[in-house]
C-alpha positions as CSV (number, residue, x, y, z in Angstrom):
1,X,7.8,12.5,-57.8
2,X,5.7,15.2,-57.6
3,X,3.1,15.6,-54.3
4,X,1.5,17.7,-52.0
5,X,1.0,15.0,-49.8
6,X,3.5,16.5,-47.1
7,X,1.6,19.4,-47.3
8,X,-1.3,17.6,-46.2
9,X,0.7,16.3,-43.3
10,X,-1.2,19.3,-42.1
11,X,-4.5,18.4,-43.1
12,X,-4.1,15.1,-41.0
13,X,-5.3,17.3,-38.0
14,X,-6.7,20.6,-37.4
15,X,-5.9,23.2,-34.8
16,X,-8.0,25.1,-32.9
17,X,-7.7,28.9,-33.5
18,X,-7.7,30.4,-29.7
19,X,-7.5,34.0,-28.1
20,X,-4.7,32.9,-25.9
21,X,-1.5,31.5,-26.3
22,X,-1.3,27.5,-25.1
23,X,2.1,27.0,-24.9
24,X,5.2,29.0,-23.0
25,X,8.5,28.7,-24.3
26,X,11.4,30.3,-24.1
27,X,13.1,31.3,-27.3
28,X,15.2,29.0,-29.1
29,X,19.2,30.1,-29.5
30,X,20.5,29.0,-32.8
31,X,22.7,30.2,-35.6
32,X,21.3,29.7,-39.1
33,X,23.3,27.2,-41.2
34,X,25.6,28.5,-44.7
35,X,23.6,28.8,-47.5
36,X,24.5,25.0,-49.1
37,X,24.5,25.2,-52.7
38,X,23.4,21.5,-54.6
39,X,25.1,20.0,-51.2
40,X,21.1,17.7,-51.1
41,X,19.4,19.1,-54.0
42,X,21.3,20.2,-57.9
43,X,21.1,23.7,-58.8
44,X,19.8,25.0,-55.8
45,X,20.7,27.1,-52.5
46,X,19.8,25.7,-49.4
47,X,19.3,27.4,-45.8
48,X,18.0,26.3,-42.7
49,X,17.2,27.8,-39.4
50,X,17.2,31.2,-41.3
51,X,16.3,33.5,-38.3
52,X,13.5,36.4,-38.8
53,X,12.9,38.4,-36.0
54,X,9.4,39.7,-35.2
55,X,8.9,43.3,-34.5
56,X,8.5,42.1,-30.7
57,X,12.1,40.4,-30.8
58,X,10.5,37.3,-31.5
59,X,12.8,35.0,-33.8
60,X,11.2,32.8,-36.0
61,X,13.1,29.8,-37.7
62,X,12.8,29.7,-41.6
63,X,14.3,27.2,-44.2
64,X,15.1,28.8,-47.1
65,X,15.0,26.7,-51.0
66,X,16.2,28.7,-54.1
67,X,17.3,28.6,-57.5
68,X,21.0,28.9,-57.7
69,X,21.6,32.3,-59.8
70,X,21.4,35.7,-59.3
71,X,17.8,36.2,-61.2
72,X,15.1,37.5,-58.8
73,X,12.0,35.1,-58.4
74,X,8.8,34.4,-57.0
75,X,8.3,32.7,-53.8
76,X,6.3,30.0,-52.1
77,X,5.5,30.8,-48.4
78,X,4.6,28.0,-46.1
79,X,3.4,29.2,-42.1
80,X,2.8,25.8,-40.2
81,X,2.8,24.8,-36.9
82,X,3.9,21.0,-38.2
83,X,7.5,21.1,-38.5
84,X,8.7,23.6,-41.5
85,X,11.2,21.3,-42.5
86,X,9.0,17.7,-43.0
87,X,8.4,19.3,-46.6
88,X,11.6,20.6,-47.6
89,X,12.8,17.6,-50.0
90,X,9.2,17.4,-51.7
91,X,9.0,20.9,-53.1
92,X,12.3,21.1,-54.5
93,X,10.2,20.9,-58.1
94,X,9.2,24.5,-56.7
95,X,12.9,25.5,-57.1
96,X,13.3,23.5,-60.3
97,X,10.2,25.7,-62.2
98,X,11.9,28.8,-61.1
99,X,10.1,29.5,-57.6
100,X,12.1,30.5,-53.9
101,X,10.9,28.5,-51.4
102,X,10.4,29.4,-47.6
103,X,8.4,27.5,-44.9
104,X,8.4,28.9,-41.1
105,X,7.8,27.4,-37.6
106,X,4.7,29.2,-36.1
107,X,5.8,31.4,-33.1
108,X,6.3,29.4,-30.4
109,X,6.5,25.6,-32.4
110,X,9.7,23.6,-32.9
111,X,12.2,26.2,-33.2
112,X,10.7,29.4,-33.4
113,X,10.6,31.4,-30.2
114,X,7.7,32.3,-28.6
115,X,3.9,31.7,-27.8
116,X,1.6,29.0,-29.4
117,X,-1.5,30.9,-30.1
118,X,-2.7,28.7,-32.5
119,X,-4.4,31.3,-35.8
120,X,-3.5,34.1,-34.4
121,X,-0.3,34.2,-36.5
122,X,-1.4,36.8,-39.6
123,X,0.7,39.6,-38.2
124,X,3.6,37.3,-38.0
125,X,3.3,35.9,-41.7
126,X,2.6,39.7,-42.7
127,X,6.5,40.9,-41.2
128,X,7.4,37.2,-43.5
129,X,6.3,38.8,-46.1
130,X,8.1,41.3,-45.9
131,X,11.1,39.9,-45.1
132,X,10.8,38.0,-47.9
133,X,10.6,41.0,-50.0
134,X,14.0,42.7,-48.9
135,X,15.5,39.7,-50.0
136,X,18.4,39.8,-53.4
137,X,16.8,36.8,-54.8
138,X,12.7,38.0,-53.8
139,X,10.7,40.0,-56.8
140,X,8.7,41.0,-54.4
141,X,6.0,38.1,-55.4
142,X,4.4,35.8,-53.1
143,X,2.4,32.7,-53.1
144,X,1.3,31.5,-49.9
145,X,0.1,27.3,-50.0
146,X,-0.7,25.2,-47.4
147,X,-3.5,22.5,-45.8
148,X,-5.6,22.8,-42.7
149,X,-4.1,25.3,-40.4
150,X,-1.7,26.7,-43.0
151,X,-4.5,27.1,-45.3
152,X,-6.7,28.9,-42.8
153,X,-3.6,31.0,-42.1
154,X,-3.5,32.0,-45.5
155,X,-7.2,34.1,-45.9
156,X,-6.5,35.3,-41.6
157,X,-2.9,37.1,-43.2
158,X,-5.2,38.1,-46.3
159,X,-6.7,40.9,-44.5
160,X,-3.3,41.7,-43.2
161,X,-3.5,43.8,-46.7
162,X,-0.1,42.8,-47.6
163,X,0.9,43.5,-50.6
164,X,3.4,40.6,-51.7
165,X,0.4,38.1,-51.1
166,X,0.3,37.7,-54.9
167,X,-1.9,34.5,-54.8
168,X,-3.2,31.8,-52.6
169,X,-3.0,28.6,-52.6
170,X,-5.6,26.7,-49.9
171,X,-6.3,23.3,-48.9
172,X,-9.2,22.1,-46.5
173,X,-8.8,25.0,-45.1
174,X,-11.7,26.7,-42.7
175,X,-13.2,29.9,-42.9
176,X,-15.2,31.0,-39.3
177,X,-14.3,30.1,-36.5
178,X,-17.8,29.7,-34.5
179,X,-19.7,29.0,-38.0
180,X,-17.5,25.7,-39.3
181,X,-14.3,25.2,-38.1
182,X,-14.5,24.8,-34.3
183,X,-18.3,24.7,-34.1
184,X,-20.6,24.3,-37.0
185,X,-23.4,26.8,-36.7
186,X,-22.2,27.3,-33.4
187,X,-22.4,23.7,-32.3
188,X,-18.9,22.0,-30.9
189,X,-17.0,19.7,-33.5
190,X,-16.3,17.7,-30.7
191,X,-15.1,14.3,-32.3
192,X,-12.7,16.7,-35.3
193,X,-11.4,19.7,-32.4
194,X,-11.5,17.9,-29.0
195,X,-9.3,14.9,-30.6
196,X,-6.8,17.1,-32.3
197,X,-6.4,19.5,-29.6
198,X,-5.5,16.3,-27.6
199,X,-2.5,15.6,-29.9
200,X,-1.3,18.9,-31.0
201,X,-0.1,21.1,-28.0
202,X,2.5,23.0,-26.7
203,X,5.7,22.9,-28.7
204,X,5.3,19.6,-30.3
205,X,3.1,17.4,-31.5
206,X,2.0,14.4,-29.5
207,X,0.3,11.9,-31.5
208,X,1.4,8.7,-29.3
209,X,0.5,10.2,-26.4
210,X,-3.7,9.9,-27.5
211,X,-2.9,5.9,-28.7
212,X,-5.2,4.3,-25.7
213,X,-7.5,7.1,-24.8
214,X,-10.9,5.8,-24.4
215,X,-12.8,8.7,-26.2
216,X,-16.1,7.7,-26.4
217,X,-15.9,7.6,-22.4
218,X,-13.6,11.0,-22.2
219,X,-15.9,12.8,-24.7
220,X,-19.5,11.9,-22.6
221,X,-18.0,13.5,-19.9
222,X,-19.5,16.9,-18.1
223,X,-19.0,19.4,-18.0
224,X,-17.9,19.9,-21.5
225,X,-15.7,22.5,-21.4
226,X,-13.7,20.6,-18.9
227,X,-13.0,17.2,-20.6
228,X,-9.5,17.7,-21.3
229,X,-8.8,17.3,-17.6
230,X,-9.8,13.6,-17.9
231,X,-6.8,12.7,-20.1
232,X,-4.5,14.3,-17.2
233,X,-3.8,17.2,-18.7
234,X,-5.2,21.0,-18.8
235,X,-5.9,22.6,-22.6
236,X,-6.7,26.2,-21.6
237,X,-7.6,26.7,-25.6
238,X,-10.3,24.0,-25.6
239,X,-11.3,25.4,-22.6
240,X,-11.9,29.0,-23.6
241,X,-13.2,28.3,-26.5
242,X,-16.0,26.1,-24.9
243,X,-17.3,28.4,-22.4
244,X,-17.2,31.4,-25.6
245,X,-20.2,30.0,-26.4
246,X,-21.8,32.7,-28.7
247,X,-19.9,35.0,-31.6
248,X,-18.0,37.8,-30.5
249,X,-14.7,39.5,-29.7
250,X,-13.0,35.7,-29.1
251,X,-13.8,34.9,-32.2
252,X,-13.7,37.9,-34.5
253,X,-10.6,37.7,-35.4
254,X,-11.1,33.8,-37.1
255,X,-14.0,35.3,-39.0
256,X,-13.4,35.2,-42.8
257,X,-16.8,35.7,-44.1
258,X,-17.8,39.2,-44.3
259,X,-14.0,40.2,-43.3
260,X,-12.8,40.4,-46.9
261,X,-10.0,43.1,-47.3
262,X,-10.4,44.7,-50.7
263,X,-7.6,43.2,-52.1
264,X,-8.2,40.9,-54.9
265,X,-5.6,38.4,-55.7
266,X,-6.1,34.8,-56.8
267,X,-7.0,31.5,-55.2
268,X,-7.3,27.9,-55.8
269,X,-8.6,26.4,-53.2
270,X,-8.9,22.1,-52.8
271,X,-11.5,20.2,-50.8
272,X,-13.5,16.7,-50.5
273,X,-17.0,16.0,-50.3
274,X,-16.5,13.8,-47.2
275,X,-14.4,16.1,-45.1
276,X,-14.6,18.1,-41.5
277,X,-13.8,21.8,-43.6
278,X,-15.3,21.1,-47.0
279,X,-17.7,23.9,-46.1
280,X,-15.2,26.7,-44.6
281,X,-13.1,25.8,-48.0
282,X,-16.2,26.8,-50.1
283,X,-17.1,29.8,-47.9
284,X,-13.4,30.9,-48.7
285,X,-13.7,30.2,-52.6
286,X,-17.1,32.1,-52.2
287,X,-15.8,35.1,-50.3
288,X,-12.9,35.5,-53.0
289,X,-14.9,35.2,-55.7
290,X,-17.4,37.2,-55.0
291,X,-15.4,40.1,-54.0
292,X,-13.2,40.0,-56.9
293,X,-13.3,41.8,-60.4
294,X,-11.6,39.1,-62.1
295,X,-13.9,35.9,-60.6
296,X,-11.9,33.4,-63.5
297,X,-9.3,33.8,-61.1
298,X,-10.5,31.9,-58.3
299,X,-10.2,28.0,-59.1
300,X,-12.3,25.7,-56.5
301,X,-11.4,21.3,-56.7
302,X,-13.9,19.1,-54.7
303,X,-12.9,15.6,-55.3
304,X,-14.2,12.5,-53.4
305,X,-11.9,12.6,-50.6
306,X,-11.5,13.5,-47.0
307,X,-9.3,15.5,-45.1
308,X,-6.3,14.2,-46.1
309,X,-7.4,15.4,-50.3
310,X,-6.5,12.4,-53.4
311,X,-5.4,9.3,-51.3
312,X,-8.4,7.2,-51.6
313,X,-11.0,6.2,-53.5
314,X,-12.5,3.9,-51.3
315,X,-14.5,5.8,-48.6
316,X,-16.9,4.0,-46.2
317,X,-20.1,2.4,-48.5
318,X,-18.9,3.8,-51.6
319,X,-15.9,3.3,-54.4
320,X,-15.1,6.3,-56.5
321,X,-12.8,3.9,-58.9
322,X,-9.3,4.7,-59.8
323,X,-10.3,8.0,-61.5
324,X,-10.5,9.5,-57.7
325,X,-6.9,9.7,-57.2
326,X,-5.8,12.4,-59.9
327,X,-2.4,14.1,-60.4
328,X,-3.6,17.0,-58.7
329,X,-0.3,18.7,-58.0
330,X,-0.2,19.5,-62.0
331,X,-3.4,21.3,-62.0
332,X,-2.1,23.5,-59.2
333,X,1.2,23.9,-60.9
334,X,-0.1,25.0,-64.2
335,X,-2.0,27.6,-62.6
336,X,0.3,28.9,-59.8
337,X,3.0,29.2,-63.3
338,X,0.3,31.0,-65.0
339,X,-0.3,33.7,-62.3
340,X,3.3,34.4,-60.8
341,X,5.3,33.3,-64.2
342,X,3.4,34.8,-67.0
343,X,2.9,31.4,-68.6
344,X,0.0,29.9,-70.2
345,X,-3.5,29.9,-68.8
346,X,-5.4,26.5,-68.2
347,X,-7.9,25.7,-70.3
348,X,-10.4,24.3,-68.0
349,X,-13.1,26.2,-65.8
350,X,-13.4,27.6,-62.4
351,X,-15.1,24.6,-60.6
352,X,-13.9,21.0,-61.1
353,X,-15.6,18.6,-59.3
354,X,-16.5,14.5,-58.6
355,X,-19.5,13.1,-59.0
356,X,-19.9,10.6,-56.6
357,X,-22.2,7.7,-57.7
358,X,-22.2,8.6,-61.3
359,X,-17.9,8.5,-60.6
360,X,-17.2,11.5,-63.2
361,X,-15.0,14.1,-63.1
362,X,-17.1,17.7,-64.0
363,X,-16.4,20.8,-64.8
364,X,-18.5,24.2,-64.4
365,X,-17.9,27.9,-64.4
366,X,-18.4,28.6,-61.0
367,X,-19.9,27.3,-57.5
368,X,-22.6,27.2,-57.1
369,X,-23.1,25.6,-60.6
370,X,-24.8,28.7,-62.3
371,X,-28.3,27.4,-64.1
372,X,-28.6,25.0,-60.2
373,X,-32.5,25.1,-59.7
374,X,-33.5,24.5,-55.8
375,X,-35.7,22.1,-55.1
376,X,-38.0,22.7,-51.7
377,X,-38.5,18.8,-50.8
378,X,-41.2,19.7,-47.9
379,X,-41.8,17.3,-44.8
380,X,-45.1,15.5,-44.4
381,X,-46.6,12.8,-42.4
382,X,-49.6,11.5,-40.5
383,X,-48.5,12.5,-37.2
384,X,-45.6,9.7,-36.8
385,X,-42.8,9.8,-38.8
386,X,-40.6,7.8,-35.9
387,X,-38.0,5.5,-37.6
388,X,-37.9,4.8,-41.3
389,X,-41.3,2.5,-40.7
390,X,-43.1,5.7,-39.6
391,X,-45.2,7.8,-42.0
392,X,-43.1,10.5,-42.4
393,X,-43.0,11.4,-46.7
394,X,-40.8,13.8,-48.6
395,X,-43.1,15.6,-50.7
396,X,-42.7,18.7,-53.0
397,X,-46.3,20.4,-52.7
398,X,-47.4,21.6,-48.9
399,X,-46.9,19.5,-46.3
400,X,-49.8,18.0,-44.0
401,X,-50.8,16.1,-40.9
402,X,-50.2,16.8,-37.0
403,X,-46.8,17.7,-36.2
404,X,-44.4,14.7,-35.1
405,X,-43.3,14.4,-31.6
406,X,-39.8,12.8,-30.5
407,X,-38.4,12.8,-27.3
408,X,-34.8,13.8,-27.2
409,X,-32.7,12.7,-24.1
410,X,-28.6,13.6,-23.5
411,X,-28.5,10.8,-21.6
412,X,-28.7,8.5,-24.4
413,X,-28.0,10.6,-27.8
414,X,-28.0,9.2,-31.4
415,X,-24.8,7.5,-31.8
416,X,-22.9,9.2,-34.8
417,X,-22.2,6.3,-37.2
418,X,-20.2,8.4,-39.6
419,X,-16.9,11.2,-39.0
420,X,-15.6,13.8,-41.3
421,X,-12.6,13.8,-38.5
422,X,-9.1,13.4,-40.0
423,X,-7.6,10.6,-39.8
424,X,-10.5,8.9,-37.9
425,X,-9.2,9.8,-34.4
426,X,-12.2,9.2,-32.4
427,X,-12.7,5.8,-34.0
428,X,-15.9,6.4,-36.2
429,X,-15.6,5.0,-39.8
430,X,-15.4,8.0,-42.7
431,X,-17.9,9.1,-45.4
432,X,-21.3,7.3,-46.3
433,X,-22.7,4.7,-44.4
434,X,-25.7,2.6,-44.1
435,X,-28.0,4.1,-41.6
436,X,-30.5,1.7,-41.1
437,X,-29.6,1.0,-37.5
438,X,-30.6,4.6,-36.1
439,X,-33.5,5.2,-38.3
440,X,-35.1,2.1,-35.9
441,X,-34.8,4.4,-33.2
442,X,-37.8,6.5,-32.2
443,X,-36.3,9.5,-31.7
444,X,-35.3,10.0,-35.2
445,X,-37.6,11.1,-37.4
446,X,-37.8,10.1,-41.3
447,X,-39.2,11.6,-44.4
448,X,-38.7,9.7,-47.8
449,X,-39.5,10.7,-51.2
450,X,-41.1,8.7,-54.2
451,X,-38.6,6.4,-56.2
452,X,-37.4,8.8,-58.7
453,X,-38.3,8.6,-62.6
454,X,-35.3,9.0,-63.6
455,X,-31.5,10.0,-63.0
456,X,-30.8,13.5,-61.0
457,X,-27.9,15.2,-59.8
458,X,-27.1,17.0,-56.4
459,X,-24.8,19.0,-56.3
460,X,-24.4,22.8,-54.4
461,X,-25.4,23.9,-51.3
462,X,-28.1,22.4,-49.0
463,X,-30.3,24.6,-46.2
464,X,-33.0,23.1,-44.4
465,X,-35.8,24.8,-42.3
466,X,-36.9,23.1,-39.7
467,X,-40.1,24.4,-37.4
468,X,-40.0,22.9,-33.9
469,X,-41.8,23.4,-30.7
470,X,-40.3,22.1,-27.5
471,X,-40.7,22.0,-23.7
472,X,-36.9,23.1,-23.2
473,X,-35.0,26.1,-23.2
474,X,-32.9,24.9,-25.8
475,X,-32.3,21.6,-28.1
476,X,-30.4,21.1,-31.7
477,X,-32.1,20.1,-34.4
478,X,-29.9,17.5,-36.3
479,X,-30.9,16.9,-40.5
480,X,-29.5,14.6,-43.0
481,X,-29.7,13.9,-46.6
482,X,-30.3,10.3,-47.3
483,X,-29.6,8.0,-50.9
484,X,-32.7,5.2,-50.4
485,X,-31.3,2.7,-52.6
486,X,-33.9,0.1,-54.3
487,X,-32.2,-2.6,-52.3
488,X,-33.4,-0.6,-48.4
489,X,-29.9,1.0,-47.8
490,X,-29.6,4.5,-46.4
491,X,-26.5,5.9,-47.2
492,X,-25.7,9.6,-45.6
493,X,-25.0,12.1,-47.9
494,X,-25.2,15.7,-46.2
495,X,-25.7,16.7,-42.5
496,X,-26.0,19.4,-40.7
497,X,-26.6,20.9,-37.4
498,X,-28.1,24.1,-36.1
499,X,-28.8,25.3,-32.0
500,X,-32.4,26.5,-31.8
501,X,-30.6,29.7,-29.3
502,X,-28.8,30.9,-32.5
503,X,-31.8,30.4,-34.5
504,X,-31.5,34.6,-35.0
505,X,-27.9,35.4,-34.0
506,X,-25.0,34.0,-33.0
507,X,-23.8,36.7,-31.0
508,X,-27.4,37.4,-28.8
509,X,-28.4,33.7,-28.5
510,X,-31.9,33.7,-27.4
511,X,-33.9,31.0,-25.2
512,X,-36.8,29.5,-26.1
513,X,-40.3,29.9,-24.5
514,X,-42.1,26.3,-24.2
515,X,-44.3,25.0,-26.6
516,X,-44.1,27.7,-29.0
517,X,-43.2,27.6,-32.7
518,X,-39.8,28.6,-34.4
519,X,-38.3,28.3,-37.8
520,X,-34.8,26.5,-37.4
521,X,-32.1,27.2,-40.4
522,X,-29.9,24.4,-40.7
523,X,-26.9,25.1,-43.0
524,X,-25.9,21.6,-44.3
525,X,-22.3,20.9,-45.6
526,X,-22.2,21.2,-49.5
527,X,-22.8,18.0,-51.5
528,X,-22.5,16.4,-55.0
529,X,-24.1,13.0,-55.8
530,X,-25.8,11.1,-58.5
531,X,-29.3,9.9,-57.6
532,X,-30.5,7.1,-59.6
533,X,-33.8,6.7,-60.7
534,X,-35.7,3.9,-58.6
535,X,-33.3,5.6,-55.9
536,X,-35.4,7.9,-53.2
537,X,-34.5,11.5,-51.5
538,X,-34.9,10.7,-47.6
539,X,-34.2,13.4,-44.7
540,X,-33.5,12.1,-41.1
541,X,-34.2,14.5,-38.3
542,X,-33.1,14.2,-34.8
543,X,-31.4,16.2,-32.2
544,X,-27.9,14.4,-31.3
545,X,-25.5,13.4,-33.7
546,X,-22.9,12.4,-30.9
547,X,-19.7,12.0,-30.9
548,X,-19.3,14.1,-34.2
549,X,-21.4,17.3,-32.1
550,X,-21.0,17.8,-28.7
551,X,-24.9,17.1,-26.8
552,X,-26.9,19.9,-26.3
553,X,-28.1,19.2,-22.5
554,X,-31.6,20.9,-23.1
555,X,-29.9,24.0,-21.2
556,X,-29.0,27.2,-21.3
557,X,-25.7,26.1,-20.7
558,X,-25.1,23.2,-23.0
559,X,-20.6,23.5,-23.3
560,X,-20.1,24.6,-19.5
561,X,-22.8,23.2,-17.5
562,X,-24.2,19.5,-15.9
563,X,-27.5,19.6,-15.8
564,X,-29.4,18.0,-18.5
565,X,-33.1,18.0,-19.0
566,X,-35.1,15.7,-21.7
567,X,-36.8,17.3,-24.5
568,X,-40.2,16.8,-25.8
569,X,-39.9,18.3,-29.6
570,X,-42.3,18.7,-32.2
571,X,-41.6,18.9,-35.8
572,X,-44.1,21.0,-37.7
573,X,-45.2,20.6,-40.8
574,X,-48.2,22.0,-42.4
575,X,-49.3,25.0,-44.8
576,X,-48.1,27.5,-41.9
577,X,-44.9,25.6,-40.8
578,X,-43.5,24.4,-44.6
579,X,-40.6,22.3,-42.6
580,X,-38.7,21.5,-46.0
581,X,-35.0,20.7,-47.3
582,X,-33.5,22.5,-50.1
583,X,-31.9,20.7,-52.8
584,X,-29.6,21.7,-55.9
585,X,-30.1,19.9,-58.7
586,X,-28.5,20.3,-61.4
587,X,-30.0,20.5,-65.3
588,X,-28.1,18.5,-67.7
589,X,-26.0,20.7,-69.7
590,X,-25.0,22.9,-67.0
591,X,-22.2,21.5,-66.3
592,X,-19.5,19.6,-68.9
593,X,-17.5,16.3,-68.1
594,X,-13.8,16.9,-67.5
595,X,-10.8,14.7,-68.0
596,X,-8.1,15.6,-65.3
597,X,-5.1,14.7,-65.4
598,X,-3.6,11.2,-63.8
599,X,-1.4,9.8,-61.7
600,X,0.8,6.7,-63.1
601,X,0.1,3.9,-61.2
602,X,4.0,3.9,-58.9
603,X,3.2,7.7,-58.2
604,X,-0.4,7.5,-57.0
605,X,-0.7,7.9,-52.9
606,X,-1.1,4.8,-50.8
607,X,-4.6,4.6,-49.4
């Protein structure tokens, strides 16, 4: 059977990227085994523990798959801090189409020697490369594939410039550091980065140890930046990279936007609407694409899934159908043989996507979806918009009325009722969800449209700008894109998060003076879903979405300090202040119905 499931044993959790190293370790002492030819695996050579040592004397431990003959091939380079040899008996169909396949420990995991400095691994997979190169049975080709941290890997040892990276091949994979991998827009991930950094440190993972952590206690603990001391144990990364609360040298070095190399090589890159990197993974489709002089070479697959890409089809309120679950690995295939083995080109286009609600494959030339039309959906009200009874409305001319007011405290934030987190470590349920419960509390405000006239599709990127006034220093402003349906349920579609100190730059945050107006940009994670007419567009605003965020405290000092202050917040919303959501929608025509290929029924992944 053909998968990439292991692959995504990765994906299951995601690692922090730090400035430090996490772990000390001394180097491992071992002696790589005989090459084994068809001793587990026909027609193929066999190696493991292959030492290759680091310009620092460093030894990293490689296991080495290849074709038994003396023809030179490509090769398939994983880098992953998960164990290098969990997915050496699922990619022997690499060897089989003619590919060499080599996956490495991370320095300073399982049996590399070593640091654990989780990211900061490019230079290391760059002297791989090379390596790999010098080799009898190398053409000097590489591909480099992986999920989560090995995907994120992949762009970082892209602007190592080296020129065997022949093609990439990324899952759920993040793109910048302080924009939306460890913080989004600068906020903490707490419930996706604080859980995994838990589970995954040192040398080896320790997913039993985190069985009967209390989190939702653990993670409303202050001071922020210290909250890995209440499991008994002392994470200098989450640490650091709490108290490096604004962009700079920390985190320059996980910045992919903006950082691209020159070098133009092609991608295919794999996400889901409902998980924690889908918009790092489209960041890194759009950065290669838009750099490149051959854009047809850069493939981008969002399908209805989380983290963990094509194992269900089931995901909180909403079915996708047995069309979710795909035979994926055959799309990659064809086009990985078409770029490093000359052989025919897919026919389909650059962006294949789900549909949620309408449950369609789709195909389109390009993300965005070129023809999209944004849609400025403005916010309006009489003055109180508080819970989904209020008069808050969703209108598309100017927005009116006195600004509503909604008092924010850290003491008690809006309960996240939804995670994008893998695996669902924190406990929270997974994708769309009824929100009725919190849009009874007065501290969320709610804006909802007409009941469409007839059937529109979402499906792009989503911005929101919010204008707020507060008596704090500094608050969040929280938004989400609701489905209304005719029956009163409020499912969750997009979200998004922004800090009102970052409202200019990231790297000179700047406090807020009291009571006076700002325009809040709130980048929301891309989306695709089918509205129904009778349906209605609704947007939530608030400023906690806890435990997916971590709180602001109303402070200067939200991820190292105590003190919290409550916030008195008006949302703006008049002819001046045009508070509004942005919407893609998407003409009929602009995009073309695709029909992937499936799995069989005995080969499709267990949910």
């Amino acid at each position: 059977m053909k998968t990439f499931r292991t692959f995504l044993l990765a994906g299951a959790s995601l690692a922090l990227a730090v400035a430090g190293s996490v772990a000390q370790a001394d180097q491992p002492s071992a002696q790589a085994s005989p090459p084994q030819v068809g001793f587990r695996y026909p027609n193929t050579i066999a190696q493991y523990d292959v030492g290759i040592t680091m310009p620092d004397g460093v030894r990293l431990s490689a296991t080495v798959l290849r074709p038994a003959d003396d023809q030179k091939h490509p090769t398939v380079f994983l880098q992953t801090p998960y164990g290098k040899d969990a997915s050496a008996a699922q990619v022997i169909d690499f060897v089989n189409r003619g590919y060499a396949y080599v996956s490495v420990d991370v320095r300073g995991r399982f049996d590399s020697g070593g640091d654990f400095a989780p990211f900061r691994d490019a230079a290391d997979g760059a002297h791989v490369l090379d390596w790999i190169a010098q080799q009898d049975w190398s053409n000097g080709q590489v591909a480099t594939i992986g999920a989560s941290y090995s995907g994120n890997s992949q762009w970082n040892l892209w602007r190592e410039r080296n020129p065997h990276q022949s093609a990439i091949v990324s899952y759920v994979a993040p793109a910048d550091g302080f924009g939306d991998f460890v913080r989004f827009n600068g906020v903490p991930k707490l419930d996706l980065i604080f859980t995994w950094m838990m589970q995954e440190y040192g040398r080896v993972n320790h997913p039993h140890e985190v069985e009967d952590f209390d989190w939702g206690e653990v993670m409303a603990a202050l001071p922020l930046s210290t909250i890995d001391q209440r499991n008994g144990r002392r994470v200098q990364a989450w640490e650091d990279a709490m108290r490096e609360d604004r962009f700079g040298p920390y985190w320059q070095p996980l910045q992919a936007t903006g950082n691209t190399p020159g070098r133009d090589i092609p991608t295919f890159n794999v996400t889901g609407w409902y998980e924690g990197q889908l918009l790092g993974a489209v960041r890194n489709y759009e950065n290669a694409r838009g750099h490149s002089a051959t854009p047809g070479n850069h493939v981008l697959v969002i399908g209805p899934w989380l983290h963990g890409v094509n194992r269900n089809r089931v995901i909180g309120a909403l079915d996708a159908g047995p069309q979710a679950i795909i035979d994926l690995d055959s799309l990659r295939d064809r086009w990985m043989d078409h770029v490093l083995l000359g052989r025919e080109a897919p026919t389909h286009k650059n962006f294949i996507y789900f549909l949620p609600a309408l449950n369609q494959w789709r195909q389109a030339d390009a993300f965005p979806i070129p023809g999209t039309q944004y849609r400025s959906m403005r916010l309006s009200s009489g003055g109180h918009a508080n819970t989904a009874a209020g008069d808050g409305m969703l209108v598309e001319g100017n927005g009116r009325g006195a600004p509503d007011t909604f008092t924010y405290d850290p003491n008690h934030p809006v309960p996240s009722l939804s995670s994008r987190t893998a695996g669902a470590r924190g406990g929270l349920p997974q994708g769309s969800v009824d929100h009725a419960s919190v849009e009874q509390r007065d501290d969320v405000l709610v804006y909802t449209g007409q009941p469409l006239a007839e059937d529109v599709e979402v499906t792009g990127p989503v911005r929101a700008n919010i204008y707020i006034s507060s008596d704090v220093v500094d608050t969040d402003v929280v938004v989400r894109l609701m489905d209304v349906y005719p029956d009163g349920r409020s499912l969750n579609i997009a979200e998004g998060i922004a800090r009102a100190k970052y409202r200019n730059s990231m790297s000179d945050p700047e406090l807020m003076q009291p009571g006076q107006v700002y325009r809040i940009p709130v980048d929301l994670f891309p989306t695709s879903n089918y509205f129904r007419a009778g349906h209605r567009f609704r947007v939530e605003v608030t400023s906690s979405d806890f435990p997916v965020f971590g709180r602001n405290l109303n402070t200067a000092n939200s991820d190292s300090g105590t003190e919290t202050a409550i916030a008195h917040t008006r949302v703006h919303h008049d002819r001046r202040y045009t508070s509004e959501i942005i919407l893609p929608i998407v003409p009929r025509g602009a995009s073309e119905p695709f029909d992937p290929p499936m799995q069989t029924a005995a080969a499709q992944p267990a949910e």
